[in-house]
N, C-alpha and C positions, 0 to 999 in steps of 0.2 A: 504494500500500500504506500504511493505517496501523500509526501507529508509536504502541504504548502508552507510559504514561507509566512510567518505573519505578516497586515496588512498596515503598512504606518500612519493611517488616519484609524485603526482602532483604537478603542479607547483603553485605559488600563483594565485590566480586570479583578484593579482592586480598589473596592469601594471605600471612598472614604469614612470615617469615622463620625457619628453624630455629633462630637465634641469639636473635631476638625469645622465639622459644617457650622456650627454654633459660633465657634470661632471667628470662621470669615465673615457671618453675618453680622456679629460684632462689630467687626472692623469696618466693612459696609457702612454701618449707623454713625459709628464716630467719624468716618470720614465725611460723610453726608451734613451732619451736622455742622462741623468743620469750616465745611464750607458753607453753611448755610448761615451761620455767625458773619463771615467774611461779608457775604451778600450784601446781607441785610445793613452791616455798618457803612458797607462804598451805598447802599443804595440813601441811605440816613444823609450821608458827607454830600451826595449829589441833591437833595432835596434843600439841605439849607443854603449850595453855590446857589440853586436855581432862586432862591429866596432872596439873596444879596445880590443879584446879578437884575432881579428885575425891582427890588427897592433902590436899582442906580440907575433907573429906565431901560433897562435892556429889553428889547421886547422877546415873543416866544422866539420866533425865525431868528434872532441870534442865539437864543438857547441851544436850541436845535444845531445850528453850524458851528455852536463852540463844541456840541457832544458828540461830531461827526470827526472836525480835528482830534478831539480828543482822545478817540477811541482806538486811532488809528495805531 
């Protein structure tokens, strides 16, 4: 009888460990979070430029073209 070679897109045929997968999902959440902190402060820091930026007349359309420069 032959015996093929194995296939290198199979997957391993050893499953990981519930503690393993508990694990990643961990890390998952704290990274998520992570950056969800980050977000939310650039989005806070962009909310009060837009605030001082139109308490000095800046209308929306330069808002807009300064967060196009900006982004880049």
């Amino acid at each position: 009888m032959r015996r093929w070679p194995k296939s290198p897109c199979k997957k391993s045929s050893k499953t990981p460990s519930l503690d393993d997968c508990i694990q990643d999902l961990d890390t998952l959440v704290r990274d998520y979070k992570r950056h969800k902190s980050s977000r939310d402060i650039e989005n806070e820091e962009m909310a009060k430029l837009h605030q001082i930026l139109r308490e000095d007349g800046f209308s929306e359309s330069d808002l807009i073209c300064y967060q196009m420069h900006h982004n880049r």
